[in-house]
N, C-alpha and C positions, 0 to 999 in steps of 0.2 A: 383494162376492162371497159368494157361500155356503160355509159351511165343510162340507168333505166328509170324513165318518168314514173311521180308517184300521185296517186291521186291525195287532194286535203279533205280533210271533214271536222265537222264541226265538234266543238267541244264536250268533251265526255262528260256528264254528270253522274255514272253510276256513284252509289251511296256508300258508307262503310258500313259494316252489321252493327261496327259499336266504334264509337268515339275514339281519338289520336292522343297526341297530348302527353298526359300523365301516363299512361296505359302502354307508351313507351317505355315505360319503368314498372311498371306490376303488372306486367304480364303474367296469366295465368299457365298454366300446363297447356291449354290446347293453344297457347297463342295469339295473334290475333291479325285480323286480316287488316292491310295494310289498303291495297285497292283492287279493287276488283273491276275488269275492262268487257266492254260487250264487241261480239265481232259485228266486222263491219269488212267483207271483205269484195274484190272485183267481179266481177261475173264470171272470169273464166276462173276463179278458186286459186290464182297464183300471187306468188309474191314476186320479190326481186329475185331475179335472177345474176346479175352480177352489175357492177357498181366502182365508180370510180371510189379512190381511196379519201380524195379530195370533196366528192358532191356533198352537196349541203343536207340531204337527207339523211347523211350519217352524224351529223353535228350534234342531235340529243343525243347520243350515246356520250357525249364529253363533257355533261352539262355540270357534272361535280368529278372532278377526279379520289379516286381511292385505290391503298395500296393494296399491292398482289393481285393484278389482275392479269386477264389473258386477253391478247388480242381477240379483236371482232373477227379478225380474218377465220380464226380457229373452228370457234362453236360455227359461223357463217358456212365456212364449206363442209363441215362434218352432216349438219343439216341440209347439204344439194340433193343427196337422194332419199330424203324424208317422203312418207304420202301425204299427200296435202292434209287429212284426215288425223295426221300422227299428232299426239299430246309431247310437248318437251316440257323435262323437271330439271333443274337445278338447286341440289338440294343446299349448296354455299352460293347463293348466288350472288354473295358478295354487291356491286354496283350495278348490274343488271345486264352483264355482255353477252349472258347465256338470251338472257331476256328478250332483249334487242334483237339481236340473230334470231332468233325465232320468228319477232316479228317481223322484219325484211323479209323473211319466207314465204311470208302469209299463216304461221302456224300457232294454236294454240300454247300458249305457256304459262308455266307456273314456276315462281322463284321462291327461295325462302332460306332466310339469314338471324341469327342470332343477335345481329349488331342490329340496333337501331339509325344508324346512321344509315348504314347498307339498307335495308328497308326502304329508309326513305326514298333514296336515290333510283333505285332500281325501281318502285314502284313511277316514277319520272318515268322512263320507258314507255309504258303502256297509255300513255296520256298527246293528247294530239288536241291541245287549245290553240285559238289563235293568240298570237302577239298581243292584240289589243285586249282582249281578255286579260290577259295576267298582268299586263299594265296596269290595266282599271283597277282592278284588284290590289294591286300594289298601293297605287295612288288611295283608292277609297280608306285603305287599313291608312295609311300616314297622314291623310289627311281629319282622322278621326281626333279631335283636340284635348282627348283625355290624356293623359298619362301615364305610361307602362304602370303597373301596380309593383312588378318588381326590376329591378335598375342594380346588376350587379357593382360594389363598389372596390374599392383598395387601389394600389399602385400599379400594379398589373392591365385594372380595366381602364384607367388612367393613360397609361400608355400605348396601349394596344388603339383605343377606338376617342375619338375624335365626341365629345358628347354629346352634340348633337346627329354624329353619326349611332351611336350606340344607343341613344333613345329610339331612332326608329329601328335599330334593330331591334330590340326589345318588342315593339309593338308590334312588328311582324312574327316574333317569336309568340307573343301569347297569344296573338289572333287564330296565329295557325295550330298552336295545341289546341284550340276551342273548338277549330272546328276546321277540317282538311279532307274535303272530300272530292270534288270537283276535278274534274282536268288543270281548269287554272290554280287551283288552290297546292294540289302537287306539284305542278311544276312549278310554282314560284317559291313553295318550300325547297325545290333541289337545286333552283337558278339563285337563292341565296345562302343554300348551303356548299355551294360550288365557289362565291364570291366572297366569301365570309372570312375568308385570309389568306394572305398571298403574300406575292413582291410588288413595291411601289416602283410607278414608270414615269417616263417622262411626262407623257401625255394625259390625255384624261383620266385619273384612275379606275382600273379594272377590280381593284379587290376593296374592300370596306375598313382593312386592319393594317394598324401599320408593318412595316417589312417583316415578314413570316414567309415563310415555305407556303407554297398552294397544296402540297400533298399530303401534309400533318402540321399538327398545330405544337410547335413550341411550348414546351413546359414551362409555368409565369417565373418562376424566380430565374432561368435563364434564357428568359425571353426582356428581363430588364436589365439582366446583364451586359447583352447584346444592345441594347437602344441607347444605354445609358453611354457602353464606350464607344459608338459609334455616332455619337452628337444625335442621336431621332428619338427623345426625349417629347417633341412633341408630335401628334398622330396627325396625318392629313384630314383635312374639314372633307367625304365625302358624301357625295349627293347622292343617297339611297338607290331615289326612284330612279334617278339617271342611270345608275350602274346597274339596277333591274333591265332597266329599258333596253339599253343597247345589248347586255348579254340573251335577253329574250327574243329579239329581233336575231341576232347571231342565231339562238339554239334553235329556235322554235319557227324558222320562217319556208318551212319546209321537211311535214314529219312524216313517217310510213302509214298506209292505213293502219285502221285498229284491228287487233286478233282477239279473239278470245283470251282474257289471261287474269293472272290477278298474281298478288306478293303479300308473301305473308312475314312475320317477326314469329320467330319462334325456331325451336330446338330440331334439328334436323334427323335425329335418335327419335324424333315421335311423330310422324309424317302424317301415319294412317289417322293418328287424333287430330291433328290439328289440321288435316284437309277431311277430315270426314270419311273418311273410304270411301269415298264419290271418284276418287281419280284414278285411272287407268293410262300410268304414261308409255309409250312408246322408243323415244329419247330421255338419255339421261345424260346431259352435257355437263361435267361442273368441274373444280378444281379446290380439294381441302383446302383449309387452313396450312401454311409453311411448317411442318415438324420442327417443334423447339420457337415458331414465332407466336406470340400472346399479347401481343401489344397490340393491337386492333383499336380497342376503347379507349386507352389511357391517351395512344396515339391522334387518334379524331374529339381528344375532351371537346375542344370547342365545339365541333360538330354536332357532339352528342350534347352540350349544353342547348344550342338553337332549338333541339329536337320534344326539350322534356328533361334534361339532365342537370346534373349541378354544377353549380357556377365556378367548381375546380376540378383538378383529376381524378377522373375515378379509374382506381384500379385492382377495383372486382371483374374477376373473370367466371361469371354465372354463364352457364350455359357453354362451354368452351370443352374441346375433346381437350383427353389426359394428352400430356407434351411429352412424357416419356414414353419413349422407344415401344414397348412391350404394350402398354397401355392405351397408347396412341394407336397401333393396331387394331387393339382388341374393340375400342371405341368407333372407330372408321368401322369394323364389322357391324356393329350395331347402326349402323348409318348405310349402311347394304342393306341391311335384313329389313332395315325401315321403307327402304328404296322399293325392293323386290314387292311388299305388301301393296304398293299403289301403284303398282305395273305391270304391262300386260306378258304375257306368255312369248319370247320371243325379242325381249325389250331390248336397246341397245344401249348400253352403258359406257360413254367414253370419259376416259378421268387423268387431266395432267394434273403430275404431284412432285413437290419437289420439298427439298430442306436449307434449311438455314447454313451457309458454310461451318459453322462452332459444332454441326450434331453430325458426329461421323456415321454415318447410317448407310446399308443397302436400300435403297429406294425399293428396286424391284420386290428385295425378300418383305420388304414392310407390307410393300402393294400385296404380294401372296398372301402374306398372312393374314391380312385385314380381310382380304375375299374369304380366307378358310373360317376365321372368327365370326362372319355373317353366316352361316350353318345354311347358307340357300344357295342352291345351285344356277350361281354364277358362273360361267366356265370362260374362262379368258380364252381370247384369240389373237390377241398381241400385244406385247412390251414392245415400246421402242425409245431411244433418244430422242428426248423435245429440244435439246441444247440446250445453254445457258438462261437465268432467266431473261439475262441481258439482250441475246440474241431474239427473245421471242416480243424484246420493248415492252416488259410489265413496269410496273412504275415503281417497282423497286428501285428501279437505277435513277429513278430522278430525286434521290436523298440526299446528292452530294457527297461531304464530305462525311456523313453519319453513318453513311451505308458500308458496309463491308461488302467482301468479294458474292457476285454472285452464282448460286447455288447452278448445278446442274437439275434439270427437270428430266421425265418419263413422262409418257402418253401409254392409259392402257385402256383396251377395248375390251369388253366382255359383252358378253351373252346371258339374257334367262333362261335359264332352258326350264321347259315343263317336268 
């Protein structure tokens, strides 16, 4: 494919209606909006058109990895024959690759996830600061000579983070619950919720924590198991700003214009509350939660600590469809019928789904049923095989040795009809 120039622009500052933070954690019913983006788009109302898989303007979509997702390629080419004019919803939009796709389009969009972590990340997408921006900002928070107020302690944080590495993270953590509203202020929340744990390299270090998985966070008591018998007992001394810096320079040195859009935190079962009944989407790109997978939160605890959360695992599953079979269906219906309320006449609904290998299930009859239990005339217009997750590169398969086999997926397309 040919790579298609993108114009840059200057740093968003749209506001949030209410404060980050804590509010990651008491959330009300209606939610809460995450960021909200103003369009900004070319004269002639287009976006990209097709794009190498390599150019750098695809680089923020990778600025935090998170599991179960769907390639870019997917929601990208399902939105070619979009009209420029069309609104895309994804109501799981998990780290924001409905999101993204939309904006390489040039189109409108609205994301919205349950997880805090996902929230955060995907609201990264709609943000287009420069480099030096979120440098400064980095620098200005660490250079600040107060104190974190709070400094998680025990054996775990001991080992994991280097403490002068783990005081500025702290200070970046409470700066940005206080207040995250900016272009640079989001993406330097997602440029160090991307960095915040990883594998150790030879060369300068990329991640903040000592040797961890980059795509979920090790649970502490066998995350000391692992360091203690493998001699890394002590965490490497890194240099915050430096590892902001160079991964900002990577992510951010070349982003799409801005679209109209915004990302919410909140329950996907209540759409038309929590956007208002102000939206009329067009597209509906997204992809459940895995049947039978709930490990989302416990799996990003660290993540979700940076964000607002606690300083161990949490593993409450508020806001999460039922995981059995029957339930799960009938749940996913009520996640249509929320859909159908903020979409227009004619809307096009595409949805890959898939399960965990342990849940013996029909995909297709689940996907049926869930359509009949939304009681709105949905009318599907095709099932087909998405292949493996393996085959379609979600990041399930970058688990290693933890991962079991994986699942087969479906693609199904539906219709609203009036």
């Amino acid at each position: 494919m040919v790579r298609s120039p993108s114009p840059k622009f200057a740093d968003e500052t749209s506001a949030h209606e209410r404060p980050l933070g804590a509010l990651f954690h008491e959330q009300s019913v209606s939610g809460v909006l995450v960021y909200r983006s103003g369009r900004r788009r070319s004269s002639n109302g287009s976006g990209v058109r097709s794009i190498s898989v390599n150019a750098p303007i695809l680089r923020l979509n990778t600025v935090c990895p998170y599991y179960t997702m769907f390639p870019l390629a997917f929601p990208f080419d399902i939105l070619r024959g979009a009209d420029p004019d069309s609104l895309v919803l994804d109501p799981f939009c998990g780290r924001g690759t409905t999101t993204f796709a939309a904006r390489l389009r040039g189109l409108r969009t609205i994301g919205v996830d349950s997880n805090p972590v996902a929230a955060a990340v995907a609201a990264a997408k709609l943000v287009c600061p420069s480099v030096d921006s979120v440098v400064h900002l980095c620098r200005e928070i660490l250079d600040d000579e107060r104190d974190p107020l709070q400094i998680p302690h025990g054996r775990f944080w001991r080992l994991c983070y280097h403490p002068r590495t783990l005081k500025d993270v702290c200070k970046l953590r409470e700066r940005l619950s206080l207040q995250c509203s900016s272009g640079a202020e989001i993406a330097l929340r997602a440029i160090v919720l991307g960095i915040l744990h990883g594998p150790r390299c030879v060369g300068a270090p990329t991640y903040l924590s000592n040797q961890m998985p980059r795509t979920y966070a090790t649970k502490p008591q066998s995350a000391i198991r692992f360091w203690e018998k493998n001699n890394m007992a002590k965490p490497p001394n890194v240099d915050v700003l430096d590892a902001v810096s160079r991964r900002a320079q990577f992510a951010l040195s070349e982003t799409p214009a801005s679209v109209g859009g915004a990302v919410y935190l909140g329950d996907a079962r209540r759409l038309q509350e929590l956007l208002r009944g102000r939206t009329r989407a067009n597209w509906i790109v997204t992809s459940p939660p895995y049947l039978g997978l709930r490990t989302y939160r416990p799996d990003q605890w660290l993540r979700n600590w940076f964000v607002g959360g606690r300083a161990d695992v949490d593993y409450m599953q508020d806001g999460q469809l039922d995981h059995h079979q029957h339930g799960f269906a009938e749940e996913l219906g009520r996640v249509w019928a929320s859909v159908a309320r903020v979409s227009a006449p004619g809307a096009r609904l595409i949805v890959r789904f898939g399960s965990l290998p342990s849940i013996p299930v029909d995909l297709k009859e689940t996907m049926r049923n869930s359509f009949a239990a939304s009681r709105v005339n949905w009318r599907i217009e095709r099932i087909s095989d998405a292949g493996s997750a393996a085959n379609g590169k979600r990041q399930s398969g970058q688990f290693g040795g933890t991962a079991v086999a994986a699942a087969r997926e479906i693609d199904v397309t539906a219709v609203m009809e009036a």
